[in-house]
VOPAGU-2260 file (C-alpha; in pm, 1 decimal, decimal comma):
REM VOPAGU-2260
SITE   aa  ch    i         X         Y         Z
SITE  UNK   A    0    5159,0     968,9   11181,6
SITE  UNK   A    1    5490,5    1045,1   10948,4
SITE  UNK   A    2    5414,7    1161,5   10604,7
SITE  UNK   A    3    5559,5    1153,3   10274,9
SITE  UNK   A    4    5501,8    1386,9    9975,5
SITE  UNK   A    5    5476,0    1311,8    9624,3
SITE  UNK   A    6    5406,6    1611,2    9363,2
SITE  UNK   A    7    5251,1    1495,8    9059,3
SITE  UNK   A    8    5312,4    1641,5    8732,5
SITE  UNK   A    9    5161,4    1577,4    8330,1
SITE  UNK   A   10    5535,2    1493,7    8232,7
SITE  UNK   A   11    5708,8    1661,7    7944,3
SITE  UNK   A   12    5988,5    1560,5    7687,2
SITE  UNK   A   13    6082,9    1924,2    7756,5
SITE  UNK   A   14    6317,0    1949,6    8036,7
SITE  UNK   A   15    6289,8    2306,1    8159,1
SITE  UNK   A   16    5903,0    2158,1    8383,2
SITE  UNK   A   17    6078,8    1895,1    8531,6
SITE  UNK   A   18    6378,9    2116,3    8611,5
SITE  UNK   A   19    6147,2    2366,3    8768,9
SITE  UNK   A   20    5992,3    2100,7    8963,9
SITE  UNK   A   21    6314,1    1972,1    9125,4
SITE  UNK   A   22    6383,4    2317,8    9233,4
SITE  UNK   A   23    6059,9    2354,8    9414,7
SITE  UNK   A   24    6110,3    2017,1    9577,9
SITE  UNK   A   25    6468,3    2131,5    9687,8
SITE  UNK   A   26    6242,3    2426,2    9809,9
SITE  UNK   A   27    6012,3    2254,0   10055,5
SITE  UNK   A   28    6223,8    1970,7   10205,0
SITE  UNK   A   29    6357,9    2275,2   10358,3
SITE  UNK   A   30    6034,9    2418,9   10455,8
SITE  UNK   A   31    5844,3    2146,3   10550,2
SITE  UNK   A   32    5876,3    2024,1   10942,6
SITE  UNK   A   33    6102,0    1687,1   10967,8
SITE  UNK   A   34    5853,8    1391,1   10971,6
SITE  UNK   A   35    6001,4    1203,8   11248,4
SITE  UNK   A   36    6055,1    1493,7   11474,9
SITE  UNK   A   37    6447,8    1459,4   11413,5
SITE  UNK   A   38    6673,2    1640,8   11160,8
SITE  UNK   A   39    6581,4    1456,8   10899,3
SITE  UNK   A   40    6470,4    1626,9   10578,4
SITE  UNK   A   41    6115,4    1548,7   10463,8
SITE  UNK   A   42    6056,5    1304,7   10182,9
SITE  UNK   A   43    5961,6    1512,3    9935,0
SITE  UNK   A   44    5981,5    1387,3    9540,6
SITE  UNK   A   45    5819,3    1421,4    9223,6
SITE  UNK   A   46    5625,4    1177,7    8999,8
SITE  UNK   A   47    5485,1    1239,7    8626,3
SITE  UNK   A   48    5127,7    1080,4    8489,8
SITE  UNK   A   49    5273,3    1070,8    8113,6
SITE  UNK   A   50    5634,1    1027,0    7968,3
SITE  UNK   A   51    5837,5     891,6    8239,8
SITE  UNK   A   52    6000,1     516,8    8239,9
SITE  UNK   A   53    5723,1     349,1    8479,0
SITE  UNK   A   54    5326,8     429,5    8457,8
SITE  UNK   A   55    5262,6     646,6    8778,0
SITE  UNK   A   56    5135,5     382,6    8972,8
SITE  UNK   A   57    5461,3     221,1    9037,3
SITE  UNK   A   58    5630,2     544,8    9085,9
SITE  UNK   A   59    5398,2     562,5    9346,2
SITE  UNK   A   60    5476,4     247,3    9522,5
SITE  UNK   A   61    5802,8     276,1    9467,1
SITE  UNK   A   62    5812,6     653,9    9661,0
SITE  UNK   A   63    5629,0     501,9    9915,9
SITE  UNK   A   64    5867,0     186,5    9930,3
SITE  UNK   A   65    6168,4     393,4    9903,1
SITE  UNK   A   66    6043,1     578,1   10233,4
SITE  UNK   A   67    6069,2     296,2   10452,8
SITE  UNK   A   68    5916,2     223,0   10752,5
SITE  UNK   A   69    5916,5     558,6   10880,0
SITE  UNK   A   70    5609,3     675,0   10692,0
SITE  UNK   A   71    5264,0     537,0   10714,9
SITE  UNK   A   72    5129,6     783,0   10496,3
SITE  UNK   A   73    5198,2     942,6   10130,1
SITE  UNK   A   74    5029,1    1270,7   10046,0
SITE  UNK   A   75    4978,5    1341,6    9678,4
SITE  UNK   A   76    4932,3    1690,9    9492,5
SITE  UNK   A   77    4832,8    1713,9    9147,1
SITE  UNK   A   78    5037,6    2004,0    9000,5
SITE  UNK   A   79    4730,1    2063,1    8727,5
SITE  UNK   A   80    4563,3    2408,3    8738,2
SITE  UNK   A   81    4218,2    2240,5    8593,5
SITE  UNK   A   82    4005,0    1919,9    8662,2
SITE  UNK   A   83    4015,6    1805,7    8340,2
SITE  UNK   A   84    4025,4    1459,3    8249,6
SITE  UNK   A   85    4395,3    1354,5    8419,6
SITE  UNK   A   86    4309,0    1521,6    8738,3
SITE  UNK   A   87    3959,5    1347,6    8814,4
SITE  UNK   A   88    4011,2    1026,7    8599,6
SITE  UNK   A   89    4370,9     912,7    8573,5
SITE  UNK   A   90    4538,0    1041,6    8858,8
SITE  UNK   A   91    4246,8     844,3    9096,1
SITE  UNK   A   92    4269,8     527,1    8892,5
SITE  UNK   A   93    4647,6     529,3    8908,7
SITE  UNK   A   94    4668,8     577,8    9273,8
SITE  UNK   A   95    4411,2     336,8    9335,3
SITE  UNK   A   96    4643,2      91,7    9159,3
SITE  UNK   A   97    4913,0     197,2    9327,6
SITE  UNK   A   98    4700,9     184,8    9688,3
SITE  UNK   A   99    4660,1    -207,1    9562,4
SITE  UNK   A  100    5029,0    -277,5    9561,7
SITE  UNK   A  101    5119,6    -118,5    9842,0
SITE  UNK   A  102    4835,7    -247,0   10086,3
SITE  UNK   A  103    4731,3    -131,0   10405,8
SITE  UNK   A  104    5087,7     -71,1   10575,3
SITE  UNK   A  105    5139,4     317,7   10390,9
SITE  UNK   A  106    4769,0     500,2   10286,3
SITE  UNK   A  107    4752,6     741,1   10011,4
SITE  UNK   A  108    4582,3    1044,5   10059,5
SITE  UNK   A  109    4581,0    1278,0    9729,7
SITE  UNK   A  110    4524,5    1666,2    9736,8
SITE  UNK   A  111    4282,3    1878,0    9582,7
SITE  UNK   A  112    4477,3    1982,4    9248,2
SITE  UNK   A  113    4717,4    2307,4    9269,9
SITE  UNK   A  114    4479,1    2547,4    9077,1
SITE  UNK   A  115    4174,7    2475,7    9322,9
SITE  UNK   A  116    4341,4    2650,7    9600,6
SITE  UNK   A  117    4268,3    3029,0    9676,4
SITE  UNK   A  118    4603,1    3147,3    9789,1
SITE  UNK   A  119    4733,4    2988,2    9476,7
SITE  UNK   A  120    4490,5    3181,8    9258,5
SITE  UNK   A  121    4578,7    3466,8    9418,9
SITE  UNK   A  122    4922,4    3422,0    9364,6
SITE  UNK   A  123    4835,7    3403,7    8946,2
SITE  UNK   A  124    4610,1    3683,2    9018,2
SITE  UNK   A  125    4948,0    3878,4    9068,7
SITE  UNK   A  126    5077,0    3863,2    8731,5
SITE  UNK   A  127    4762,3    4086,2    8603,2
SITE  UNK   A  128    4901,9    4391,5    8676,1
SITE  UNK   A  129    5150,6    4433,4    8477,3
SITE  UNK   A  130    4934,1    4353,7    8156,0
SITE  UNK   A  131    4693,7    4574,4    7953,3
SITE  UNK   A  132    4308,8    4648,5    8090,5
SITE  UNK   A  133    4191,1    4424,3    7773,0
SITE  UNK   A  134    4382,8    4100,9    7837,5
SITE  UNK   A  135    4313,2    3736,2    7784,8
SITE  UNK   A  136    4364,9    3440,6    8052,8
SITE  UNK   A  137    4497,9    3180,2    7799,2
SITE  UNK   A  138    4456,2    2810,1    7956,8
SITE  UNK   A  139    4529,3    2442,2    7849,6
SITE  UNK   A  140    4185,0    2372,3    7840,2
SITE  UNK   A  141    3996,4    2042,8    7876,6
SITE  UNK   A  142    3704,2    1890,0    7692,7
SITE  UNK   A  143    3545,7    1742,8    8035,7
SITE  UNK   A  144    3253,3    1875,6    8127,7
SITE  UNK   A  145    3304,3    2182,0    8349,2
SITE  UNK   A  146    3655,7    2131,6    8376,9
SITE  UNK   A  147    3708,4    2468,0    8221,0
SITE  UNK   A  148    3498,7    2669,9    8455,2
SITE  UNK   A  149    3763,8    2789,9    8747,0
SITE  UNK   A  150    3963,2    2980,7    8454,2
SITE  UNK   A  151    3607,5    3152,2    8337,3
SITE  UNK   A  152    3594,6    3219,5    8700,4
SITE  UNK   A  153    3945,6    3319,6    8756,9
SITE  UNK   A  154    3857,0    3525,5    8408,3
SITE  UNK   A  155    3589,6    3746,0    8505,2
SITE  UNK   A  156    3741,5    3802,5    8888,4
SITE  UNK   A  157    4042,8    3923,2    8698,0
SITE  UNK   A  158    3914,7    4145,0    8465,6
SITE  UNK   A  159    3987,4    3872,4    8174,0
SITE  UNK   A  160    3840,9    3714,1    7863,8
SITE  UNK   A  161    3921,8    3303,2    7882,5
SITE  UNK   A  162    4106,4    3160,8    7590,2
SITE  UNK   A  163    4245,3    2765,4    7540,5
SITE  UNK   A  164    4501,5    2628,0    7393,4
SITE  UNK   A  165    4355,4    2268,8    7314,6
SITE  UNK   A  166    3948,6    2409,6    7300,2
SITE  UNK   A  167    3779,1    2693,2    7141,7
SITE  UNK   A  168    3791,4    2991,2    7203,8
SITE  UNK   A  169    4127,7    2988,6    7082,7
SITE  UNK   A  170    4390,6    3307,7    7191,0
SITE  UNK   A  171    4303,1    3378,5    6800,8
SITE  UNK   A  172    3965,2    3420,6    6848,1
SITE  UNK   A  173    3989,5    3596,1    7140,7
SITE  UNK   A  174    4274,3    3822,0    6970,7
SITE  UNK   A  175    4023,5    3922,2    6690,3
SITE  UNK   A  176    3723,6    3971,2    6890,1
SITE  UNK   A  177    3929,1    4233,8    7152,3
SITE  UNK   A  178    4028,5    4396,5    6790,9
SITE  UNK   A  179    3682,5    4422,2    6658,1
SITE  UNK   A  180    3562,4    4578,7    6957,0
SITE  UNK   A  181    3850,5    4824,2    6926,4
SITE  UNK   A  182    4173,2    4758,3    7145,3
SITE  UNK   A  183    4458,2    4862,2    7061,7
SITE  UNK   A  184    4676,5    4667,9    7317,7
SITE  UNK   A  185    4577,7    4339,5    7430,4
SITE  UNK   A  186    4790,7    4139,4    7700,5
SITE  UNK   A  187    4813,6    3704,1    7698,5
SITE  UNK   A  188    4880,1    3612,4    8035,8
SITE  UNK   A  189    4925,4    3196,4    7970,5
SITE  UNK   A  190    4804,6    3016,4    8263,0
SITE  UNK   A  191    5064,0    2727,7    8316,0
SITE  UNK   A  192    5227,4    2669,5    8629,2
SITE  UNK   A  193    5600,0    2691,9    8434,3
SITE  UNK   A  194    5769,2    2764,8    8072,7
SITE  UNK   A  195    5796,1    2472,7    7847,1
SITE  UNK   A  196    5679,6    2375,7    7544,4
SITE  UNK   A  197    5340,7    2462,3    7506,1
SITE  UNK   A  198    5419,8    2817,3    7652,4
SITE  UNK   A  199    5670,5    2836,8    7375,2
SITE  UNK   A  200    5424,8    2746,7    7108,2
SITE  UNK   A  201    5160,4    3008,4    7243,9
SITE  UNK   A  202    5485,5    3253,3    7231,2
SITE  UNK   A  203    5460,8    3194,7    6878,2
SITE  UNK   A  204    5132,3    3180,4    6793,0
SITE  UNK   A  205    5127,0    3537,2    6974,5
SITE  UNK   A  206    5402,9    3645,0    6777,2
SITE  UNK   A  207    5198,5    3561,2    6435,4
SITE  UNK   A  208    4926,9    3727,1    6530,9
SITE  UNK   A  209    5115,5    4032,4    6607,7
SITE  UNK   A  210    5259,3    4003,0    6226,4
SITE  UNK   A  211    4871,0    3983,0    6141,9
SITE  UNK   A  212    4782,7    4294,1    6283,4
SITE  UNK   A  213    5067,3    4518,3    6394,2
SITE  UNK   A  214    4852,6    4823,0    6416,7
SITE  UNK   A  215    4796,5    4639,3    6770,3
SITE  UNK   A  216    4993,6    4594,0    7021,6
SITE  UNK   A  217    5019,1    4230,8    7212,0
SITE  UNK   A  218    5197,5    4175,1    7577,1
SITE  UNK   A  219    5298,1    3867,0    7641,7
SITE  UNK   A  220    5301,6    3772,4    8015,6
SITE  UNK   A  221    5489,7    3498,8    8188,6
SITE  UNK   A  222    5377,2    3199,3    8308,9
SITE  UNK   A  223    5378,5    3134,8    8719,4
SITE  UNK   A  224    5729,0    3011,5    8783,0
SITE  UNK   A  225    5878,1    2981,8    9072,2
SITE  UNK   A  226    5888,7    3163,8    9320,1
SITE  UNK   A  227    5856,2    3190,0    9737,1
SITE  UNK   A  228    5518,1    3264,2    9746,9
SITE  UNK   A  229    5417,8    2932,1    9529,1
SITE  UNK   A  230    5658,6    2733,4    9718,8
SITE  UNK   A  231    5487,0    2865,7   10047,0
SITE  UNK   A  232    5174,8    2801,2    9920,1
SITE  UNK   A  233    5214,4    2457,0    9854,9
SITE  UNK   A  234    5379,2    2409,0   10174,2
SITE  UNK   A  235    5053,9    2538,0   10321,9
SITE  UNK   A  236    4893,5    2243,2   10118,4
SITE  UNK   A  237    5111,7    1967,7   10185,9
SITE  UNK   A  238    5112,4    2095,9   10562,4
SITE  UNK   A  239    4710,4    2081,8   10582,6
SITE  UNK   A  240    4583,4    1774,8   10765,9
SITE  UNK   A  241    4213,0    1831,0   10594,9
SITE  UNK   A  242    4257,7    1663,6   10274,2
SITE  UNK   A  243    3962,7    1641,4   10042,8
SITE  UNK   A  244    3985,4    1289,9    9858,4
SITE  UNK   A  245    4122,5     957,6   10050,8
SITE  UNK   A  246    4184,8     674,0    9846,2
């Protein structure tokens, strides 16, 4: 069985995700094993749920069109660090759709989402130590039920208090809380796979509330990025023939 491999992203009309992405792509087609057995690089390419030119669904069938006859299988990954609503709603519906048009000659078999999987959270779990003891985990957020419980986990195996850009607790309540209970240096570590423009807007918001109380000190910490270790990880991911969800 040859397999293709499609990384699915939210989509951004900031560039610097999508730039990010390419690179790790560029990253495992020389990684991965050639499908065929020959020297052939691995199809590897990208696809984005929101803000590209086609609704995901036909980027899907077109990926898997594109591949030719070569591959009778197409392996998704959801690059989303939570199960909110686009990871266990939209993504299934639109590969479903995208299943439809194909047919039966190329199945699609999609991934458990990037943030379920340990050696990635370990890899996050790196960026802790260079932050304050009193630090806050700031995620996306989601309002699904439950969707927001691996960062609370991820939070209390790290040492963190959870924060969320999109839900309450917001960074600012977490900010004033740490202050009321007397810190004096707080870290924000932003939990987003790479810089764009949601981790410039909590770079901001971070930088107002160090205006609003500059007897304490805030560290801002980067987002994941890339790096060897995430592009071996995913490798590991896309390499796995134990997938959790067929569609």
């Amino acid at each position: 069985m040859a397999d293709a491999f499609l990384l699915v992203s939210h989509g951004s009309r900031d560039p610097r995700p999508q730039i990010a992405i390419d690179r790790l792509v560029a990253q495992l087609r020389l990684q991965l094993p050639p499908a065929s057995g020959d020297s052939s690089p691995t199809s590897v390419a990208t696809a984005q749920l929101e803000l590209a030119d086609k609704p995901l669904h036909l980027q899907i069938s077109d990926f898997a069109h594109k591949c030719g006859d070569g591959i009778d299988r197409v392996v998704i990954l959801p690059l989303f660090l939570i199960p909110g609503v686009h990871v266990m709603e939209d993504i299934p519906t639109e590969v479903a759709l995208a299943q439809h048009e194909i047919g039966d000659k190329v199945k699609l078999k999609v991934t458990s989402f990037l943030g379920s999987d340990p050696d990635f959270t370990n890899l996050f779990a790196q960026n802790r130590s260079s932050l304050p003891s009193q630090s806050i985990i700031l995620s996306h957020g989601s309002r699904r039920s439950g969707s927001n419980e691996i960062v609370e986990r991820l939070a209390e195996r790290m040492d963190l208090v959870a924060a969320y850009w999109s839900v309450p607790p917001s960074l600012a309540d977490r900010v004033a809380a740490a202050i009321a209970a007397g810190a004096t240096e707080i870290g924000i570590l932003p939990y987003f796979l790479f810089p764009g423009g949601i981790t410039d807007a909590i770079a901001e918001s971070a930088a107002q509330l160090q205006q609003q109380y500059p007897q304490v000190r805030l560290v801002f910490g980067e987002s994941i990025g890339n790096s060897p270790a995430l592009v071996n990880t995913i490798g590991k991911i896309l390499g796995s023939i134990d997938f959790q969800k067929t569609i």
